[in-house]
N, C-alpha and C positions, 0 to 999 in steps of 0.2 A: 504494500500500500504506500502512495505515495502523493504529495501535492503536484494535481497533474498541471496545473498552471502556475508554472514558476512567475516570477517576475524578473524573469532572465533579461540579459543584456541584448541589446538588436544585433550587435557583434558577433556575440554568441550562437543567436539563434541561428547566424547568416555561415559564419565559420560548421556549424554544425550540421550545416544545407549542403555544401558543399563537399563535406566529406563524408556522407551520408546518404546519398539518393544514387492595529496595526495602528488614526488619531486626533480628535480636534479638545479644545477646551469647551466646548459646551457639552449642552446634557448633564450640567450637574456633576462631575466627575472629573472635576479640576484638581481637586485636592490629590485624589488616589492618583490620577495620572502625572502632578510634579511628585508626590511625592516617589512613586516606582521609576520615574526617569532620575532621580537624585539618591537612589536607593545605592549607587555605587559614587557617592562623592569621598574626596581625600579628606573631609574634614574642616575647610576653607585653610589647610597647613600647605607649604609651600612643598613642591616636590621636590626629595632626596637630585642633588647636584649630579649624582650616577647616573642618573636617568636626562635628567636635563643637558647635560654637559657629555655626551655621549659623542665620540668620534665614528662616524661612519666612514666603513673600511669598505668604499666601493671600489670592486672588479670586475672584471670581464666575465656576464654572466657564463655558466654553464649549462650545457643540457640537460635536459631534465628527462624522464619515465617517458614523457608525452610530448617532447618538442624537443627540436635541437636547438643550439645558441640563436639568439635573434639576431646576432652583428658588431662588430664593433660600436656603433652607437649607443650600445645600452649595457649599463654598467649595474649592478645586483649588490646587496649588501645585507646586515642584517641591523634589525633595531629591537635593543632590549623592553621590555614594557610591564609592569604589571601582572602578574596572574592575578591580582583581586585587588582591584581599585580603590577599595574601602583602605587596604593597609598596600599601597605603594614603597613602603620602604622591604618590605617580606621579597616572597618566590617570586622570579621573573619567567618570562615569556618570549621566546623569538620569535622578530616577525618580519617575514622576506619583504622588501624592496628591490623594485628597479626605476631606472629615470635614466633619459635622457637628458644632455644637458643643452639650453638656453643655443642656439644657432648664431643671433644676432648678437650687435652689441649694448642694445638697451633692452637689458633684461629685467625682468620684473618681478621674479620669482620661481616658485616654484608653482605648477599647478597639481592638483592630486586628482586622481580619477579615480571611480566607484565604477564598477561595469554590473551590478545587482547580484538579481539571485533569490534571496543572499548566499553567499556561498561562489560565485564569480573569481577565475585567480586573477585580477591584477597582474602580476607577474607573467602570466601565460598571454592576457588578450592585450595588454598596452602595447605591446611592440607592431601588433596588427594592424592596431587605432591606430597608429601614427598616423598611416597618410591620409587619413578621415583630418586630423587636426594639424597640418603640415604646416598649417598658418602659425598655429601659434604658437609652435616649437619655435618660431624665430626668436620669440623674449619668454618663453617660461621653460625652465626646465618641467619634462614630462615626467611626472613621477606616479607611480600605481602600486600597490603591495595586494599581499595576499592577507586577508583580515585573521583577525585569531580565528583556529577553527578551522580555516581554510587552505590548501595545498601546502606551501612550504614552513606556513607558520603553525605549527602544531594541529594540522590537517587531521580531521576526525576519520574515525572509519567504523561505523555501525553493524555493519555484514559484510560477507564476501563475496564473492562475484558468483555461486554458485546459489546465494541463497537469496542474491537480489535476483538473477533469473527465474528462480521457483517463484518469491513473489508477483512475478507478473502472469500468474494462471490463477491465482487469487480472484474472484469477481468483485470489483471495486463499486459495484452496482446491484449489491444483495438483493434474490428474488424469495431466499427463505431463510428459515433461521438459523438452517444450518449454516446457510452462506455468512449468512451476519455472524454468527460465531466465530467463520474462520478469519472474515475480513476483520474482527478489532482482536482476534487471534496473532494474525499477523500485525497489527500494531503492537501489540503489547510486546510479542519477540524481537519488533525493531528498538522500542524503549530498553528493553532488558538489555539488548546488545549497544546501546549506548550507552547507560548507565556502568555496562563492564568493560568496554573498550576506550571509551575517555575518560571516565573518571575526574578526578575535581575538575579540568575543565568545562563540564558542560553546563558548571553554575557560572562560568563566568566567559561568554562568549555574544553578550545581549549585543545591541544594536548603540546602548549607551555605552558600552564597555569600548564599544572601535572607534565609536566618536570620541574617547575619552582619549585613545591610541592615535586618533589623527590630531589631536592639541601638541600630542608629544612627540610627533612628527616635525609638525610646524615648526616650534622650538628647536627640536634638532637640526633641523634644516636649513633654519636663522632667518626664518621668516614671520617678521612680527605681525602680519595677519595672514588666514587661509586662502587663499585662491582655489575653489574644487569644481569639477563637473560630476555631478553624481546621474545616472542613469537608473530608469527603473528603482530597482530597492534603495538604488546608492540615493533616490532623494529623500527618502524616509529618513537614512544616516544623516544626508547632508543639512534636515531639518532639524531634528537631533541634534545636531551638534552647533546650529544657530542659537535652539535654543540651552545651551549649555554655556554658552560662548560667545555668549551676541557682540561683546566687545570684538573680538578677536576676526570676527567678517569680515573677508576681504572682497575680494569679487566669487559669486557661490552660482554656477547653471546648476537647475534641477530639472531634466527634461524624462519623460515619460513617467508622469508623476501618481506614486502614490496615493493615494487618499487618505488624507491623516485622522479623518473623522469615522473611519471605516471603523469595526472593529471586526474580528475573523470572520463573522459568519457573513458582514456588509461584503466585507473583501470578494467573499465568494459569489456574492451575487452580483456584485461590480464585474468582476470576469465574468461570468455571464452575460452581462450583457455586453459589455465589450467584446466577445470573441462572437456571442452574434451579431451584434453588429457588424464586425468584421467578415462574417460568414456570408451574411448578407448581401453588401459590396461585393463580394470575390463571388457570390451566384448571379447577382446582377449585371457583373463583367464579362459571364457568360453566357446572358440571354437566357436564363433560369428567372423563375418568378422566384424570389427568397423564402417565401410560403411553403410551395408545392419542394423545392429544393431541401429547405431541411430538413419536412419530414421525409422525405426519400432518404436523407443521410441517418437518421434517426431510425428508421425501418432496419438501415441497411447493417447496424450496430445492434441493434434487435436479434436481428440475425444469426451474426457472428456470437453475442452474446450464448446461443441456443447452440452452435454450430461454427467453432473456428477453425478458419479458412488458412487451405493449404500452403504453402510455399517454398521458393527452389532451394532453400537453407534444411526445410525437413524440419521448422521452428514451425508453430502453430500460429497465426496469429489471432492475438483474442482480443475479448473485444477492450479490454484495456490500453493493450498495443495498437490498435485499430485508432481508436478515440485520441492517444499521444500522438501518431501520425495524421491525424487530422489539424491538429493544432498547431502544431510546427511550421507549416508553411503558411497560416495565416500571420505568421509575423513581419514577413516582408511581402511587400505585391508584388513582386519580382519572384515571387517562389509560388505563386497562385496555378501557373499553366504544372506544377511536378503534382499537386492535390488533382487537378481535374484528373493527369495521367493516372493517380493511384486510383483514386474513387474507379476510374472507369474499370479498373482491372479486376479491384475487388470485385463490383459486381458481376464481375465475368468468374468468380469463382477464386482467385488468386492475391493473395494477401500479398503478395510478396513487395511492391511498391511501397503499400501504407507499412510496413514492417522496416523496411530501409531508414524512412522517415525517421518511423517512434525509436529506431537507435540512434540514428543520430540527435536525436532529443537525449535520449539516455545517455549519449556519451558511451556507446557499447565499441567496442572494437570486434573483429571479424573473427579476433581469436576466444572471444565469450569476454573481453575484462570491460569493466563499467568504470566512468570515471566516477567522481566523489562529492560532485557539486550540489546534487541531490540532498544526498545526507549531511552535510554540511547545511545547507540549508533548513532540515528540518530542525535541525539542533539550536539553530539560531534561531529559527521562529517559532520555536514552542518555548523557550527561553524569554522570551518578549511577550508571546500571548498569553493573555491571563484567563481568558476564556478555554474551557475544556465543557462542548456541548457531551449531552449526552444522547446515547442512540437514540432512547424514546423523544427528547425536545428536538433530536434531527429528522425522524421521520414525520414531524407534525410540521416542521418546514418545506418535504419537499413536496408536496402539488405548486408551490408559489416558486423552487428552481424550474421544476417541473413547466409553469409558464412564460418567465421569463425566457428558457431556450429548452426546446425538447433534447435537443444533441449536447449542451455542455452543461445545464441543468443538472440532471440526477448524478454526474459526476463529480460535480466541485460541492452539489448538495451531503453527495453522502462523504466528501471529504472530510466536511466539516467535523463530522463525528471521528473520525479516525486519525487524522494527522498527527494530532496530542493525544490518544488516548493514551491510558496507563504513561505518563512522563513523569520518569521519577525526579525532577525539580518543577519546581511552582513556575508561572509565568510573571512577569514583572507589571503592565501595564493590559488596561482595557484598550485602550489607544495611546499611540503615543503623543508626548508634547510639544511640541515644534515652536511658541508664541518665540519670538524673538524681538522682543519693545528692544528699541535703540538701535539693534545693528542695519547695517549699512544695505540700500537696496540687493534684495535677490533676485535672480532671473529665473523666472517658473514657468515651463514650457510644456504645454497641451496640444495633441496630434488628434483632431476630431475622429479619426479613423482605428485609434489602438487600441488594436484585442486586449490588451495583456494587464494595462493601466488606464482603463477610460480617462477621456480629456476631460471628465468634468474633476476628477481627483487635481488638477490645476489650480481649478481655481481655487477651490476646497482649502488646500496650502498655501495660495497667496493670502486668502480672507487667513489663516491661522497664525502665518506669517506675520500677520501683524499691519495696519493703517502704515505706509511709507517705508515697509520693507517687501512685502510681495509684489512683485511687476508679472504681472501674467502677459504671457505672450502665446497668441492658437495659432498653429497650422490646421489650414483644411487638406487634412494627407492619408494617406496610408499607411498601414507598419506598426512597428514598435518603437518608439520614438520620432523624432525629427532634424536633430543637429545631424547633417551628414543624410541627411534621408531623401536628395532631390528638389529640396529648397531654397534659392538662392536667398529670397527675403531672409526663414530663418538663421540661415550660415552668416549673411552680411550683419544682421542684427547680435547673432550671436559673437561673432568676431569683435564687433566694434565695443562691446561693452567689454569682452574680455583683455582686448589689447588698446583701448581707448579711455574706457571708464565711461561709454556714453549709454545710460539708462534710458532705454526708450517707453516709448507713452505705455502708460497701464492698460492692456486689453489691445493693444495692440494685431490684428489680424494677418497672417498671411495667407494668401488663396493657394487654392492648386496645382496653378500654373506659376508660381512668383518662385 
């Protein structure tokens, strides 16, 4: 069992295409939400000089399990941090960096990148980002890491590769109670196996904990404020740590934005309606009515559910797998004509297409190994959600997934109940806290068109953000994000405020053609 909609990186999703084929302050609930975002503060004491005064011993990265060197231009190091925030001067934590350095000669800093997830290596996708942000490697040095938790910096590992493939015959979509048995069966042996394979860190790998990790970046780094692009989850962080830090704001893009007002169970009906929405478009781009089109996709998962369909690997594909490869390619509209090719084959009988897909979502290689972004992931966001529905309050929600979308409905519905069950640590917040009074304008960026983060979670963060710190900027687009997604408006906008300081109009629109 697993959260079948990440809130991956559009990098990711695109790298994965290729190699392959939660918070507001209202509602009452201000109090419990600063006080679970403050639940890791140092005390207002000043942090241990070790940590602050730390020399970064960058070199010429090496290869790694899953990629060879990226180049002489990118230099890897590591940075000491924390295992537990509350006592900073105790056990520490390595946490990999890489970064380019600054091209031009009026440099400005450093910038840091989030690519989401959560659970995204830094480390692994920055070198790829480059020529998405060519521009503004002229004056920032490009810097990205892997968060705690995640690949080189004490990277989690919950199961093995033999027992994340058995879970995917699991029905993620219980029809009885046997099924439901086995499906929060297999949650509880994914928590079990977390709880014995990380060990104390899995209480300390929240979302405030890497915001707390990128202050001590900053510092290290000798930059008296943050410059970051956060992506997807990295805006949730990048909110976080405005409001941790509001002094300390330097220039902050938050594009494919979160909703900070969501709390888990909102989350999952926000990707619902995002991913139809995006379903929608991508049948209407092929002269499909969106109506008559879903439920035929709906029917066709029905099916497979009853009956998984064969393919040339001799792997079954179910309708788990089916439903992952369906998703994937609604991340980019440049990957819309590889979905028509699968759908069309399934229903000719042959999973084998939508099977290609749902591994390369899984990060599967050809020799059975899965990469670790997943479970990384889970660990950090059941760590942060405080919500833990139960089966009985999940099934009295899904006729209303159920409406919202027939096809990602009863999937992200019956997530809910499963993703945290049995988590042997508490969750931190109902939503997180993001208000940031005083710091310096942010740039919060909405893609009318993304499955993954609907564009109305934009505004949702500017309003949270605070009167004369949220600048919302929409694209009418496609995709999962928009910096780099085909928009000249976005890119020239987002260039100028990153390499200029010029904060453009609030609400600001760019169309589909600009």
């Amino acid at each position: 069992m697993r959260r079948f909609v990440r809130w991956a990186a559009m990098t990711a999703a695109a790298a994965l295409l290729a190699a392959g084929c939660s918070g507001s302050s209202g509602g009452g609930e201000g109090d419990e939400r600063s006080g679970s975002a403050r639940s890791t503060t140092t005390g207002g004491k000043a942090l241990p000089a070790a940590l602050t005064s730390q020399k970064l011993d960058w070199e010429r990265c090496e290869a790694t399990a899953d990629s060879s060197p990226p180049g002489r231009d990118w230099q890897c190091a590591t940075l000491k941090a924390p295992l537990d925030w509350s006592k900073p001067g105790g056990e520490t934590i390595d946490l990999a960096l890489i970064r380019s350095q600054a091209r031009g000669g009026d440099r400005i800093g450093s910038l840091l990148f989030n690519f989401g997830g959560p659970g995204a290596s830094g480390v692994a996708g920055m070198p790829g980002y480059a020529a998405t942000v060519s521009l503004l490697r002229e004056r920032y040095d490009l810097v990205s890491w892997d968060p705690r938790g995640v690949g080189a910096s004490e990277g989690v590992r919950c199961r093995g590769d033999k027992e994340t493939q058995a879970a995917e015959a699991v029905d993620a979509t219980p029809d009885t109670p046997a099924e439901e048995r086995a499906y929060l069966r297999d949650a509880t042996d994914f928590a079990q196996g977390c709880e014995k394979g990380v060990g104390r860190l899995l209480a300390h790998v929240s979302t405030t904990d890497t915001a707390r990790d990128m202050d001590l970046m900053r510092q290290v780094l000798g930059d008296t404020e943050l410059h970051y692009f956060g992506i997807s989850y990295g805006t949730q962080l990048g909110g976080v740590y405005a409001h941790l830090f509001p002094e300390k704001v330097g220039r902050l893009v938050l594009d494919a934005v979160v909703d900070p007002t969501a709390d888990l169970v909102d989350h999952r009906k926000n990707q619902a309606r995002g991913f139809q929405r995006a379903l929608d478009n991508y049948l209407e781009s092929t002269g499909q009515d969106p109506e008559k089109g879903t439920r035929k996709i709906a029917d066709l998962l029905e099916r497979i559910d009853a009956d998984p369909l064969d393919t040339y690997s001799g792997r079954k594909l179910t309708q788990v797998l089916a439903f992952t490869g369906i998703v994937l390619p609604l991340y980019r509209q440049d990957s819309w004509p590889s979905l028509t090719s699968a759908l069309d084959t399934a229903e000719q009988g042959d999973g084998s297409e939508l099977l290609a897909l749902a591994d390369g979502y899984n990060e599967r290689d050809t020799s059975g190994r899965y990469g670790l972004l997943t479970q990384s992931q889970r660990v950090i966001s059941c760590l942060d959600d405080k919500q833990r529905p139960t089966l009985a309050g999940t099934k009295k929600l899904l006729p209303e997934f159920e409406r919202i979308s027939p096809v990602f409905g009863p999937f992200l519905g019956w997530d809910a109940a499963g993703w945290c069950h049995d988590w042997p640590v508490p969750g931190q917040y109902t939503t997180p806290e993001v208000s940031a009074p005083g710091a310096a304008p942010v740039l919060v960026i909405g893609n009318t068109g993304d499955p993954a983060t609907p564009y109305e979670g934009a505004r949702r963060m500017a309003e949270e953000l605070g009167k004369g710190v949220g600048v919302e900027l929409t694209w009418k687009g496609e995709g999962h994000g928009a910096y780099g997604n085909g928009s000249d408006c976005v890119n020239s906008t987002v260039n100028a405020y990153l390499l200029k300081g010029t904060v453009p109009k609030d609400g600001k629109v760019c169309g589909r053609r600009q």
